[in-house]
N, C-alpha and C positions, 0 to 999 in steps of 0.2 A: 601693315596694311592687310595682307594675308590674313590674319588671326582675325583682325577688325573683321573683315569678310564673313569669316568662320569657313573657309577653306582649308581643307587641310594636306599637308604634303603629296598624300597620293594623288589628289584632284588634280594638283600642279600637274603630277609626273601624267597622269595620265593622258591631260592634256595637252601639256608641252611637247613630252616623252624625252624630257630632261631626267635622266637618273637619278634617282631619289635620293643618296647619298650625295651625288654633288647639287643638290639642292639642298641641304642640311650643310654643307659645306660653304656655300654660297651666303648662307641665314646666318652662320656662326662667325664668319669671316676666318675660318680656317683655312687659307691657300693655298697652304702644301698639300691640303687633299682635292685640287683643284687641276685638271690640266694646263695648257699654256694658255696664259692671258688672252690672245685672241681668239678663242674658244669660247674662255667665258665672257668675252663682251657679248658675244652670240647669246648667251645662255641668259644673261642677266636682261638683253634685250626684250628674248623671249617673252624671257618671267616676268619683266615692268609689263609687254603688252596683256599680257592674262592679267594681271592686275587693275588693268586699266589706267596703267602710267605712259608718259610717252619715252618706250622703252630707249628708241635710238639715242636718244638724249642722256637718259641715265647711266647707258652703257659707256658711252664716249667719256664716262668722267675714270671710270676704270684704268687706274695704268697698266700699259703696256712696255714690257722693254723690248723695245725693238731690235736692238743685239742681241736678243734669246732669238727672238721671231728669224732672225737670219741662221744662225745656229741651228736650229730647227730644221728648217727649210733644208739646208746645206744634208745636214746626217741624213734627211730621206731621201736625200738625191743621189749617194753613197751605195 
């Protein structure tokens, strides 16, 4: 949809102020260059809204593992 656009990554970033590697990360489905899932629902949100998708929707399909997210939580609280 992006491309269709003729948008191109920096537009996103500048607009979002989604870093442009993890938006290349996000297009490629690369995950391990991605922080924790509930971050990128945030991102993906974002990025559907700049597109004109209805972001929260599209994010919500995104998995998250919930036992990371408590994991997570726990070591910042440490």
């Amino acid at each position: 949809m992006r491309e269709e656009k003729a948008i191109s990554l920096k537009q996103v970033n500048q607009t979002t102020k989604i870093q442009l590697h993890q938006l290349e990360a996000i297009e490629s489905g690369n995950l391990d260059r991605l922080p924790p899932a509930v971050y990128v629902r945030s991102f993906i949100k974002i990025y559907a809204d700049f597109l004109g998708c209805q972001g929260k929707d599209l994010a919500l399909t995104f998995p998250i593992d919930e036992a990371a997210i408590v994991t997570e939580l726990v070591k910042n609280l440490v």
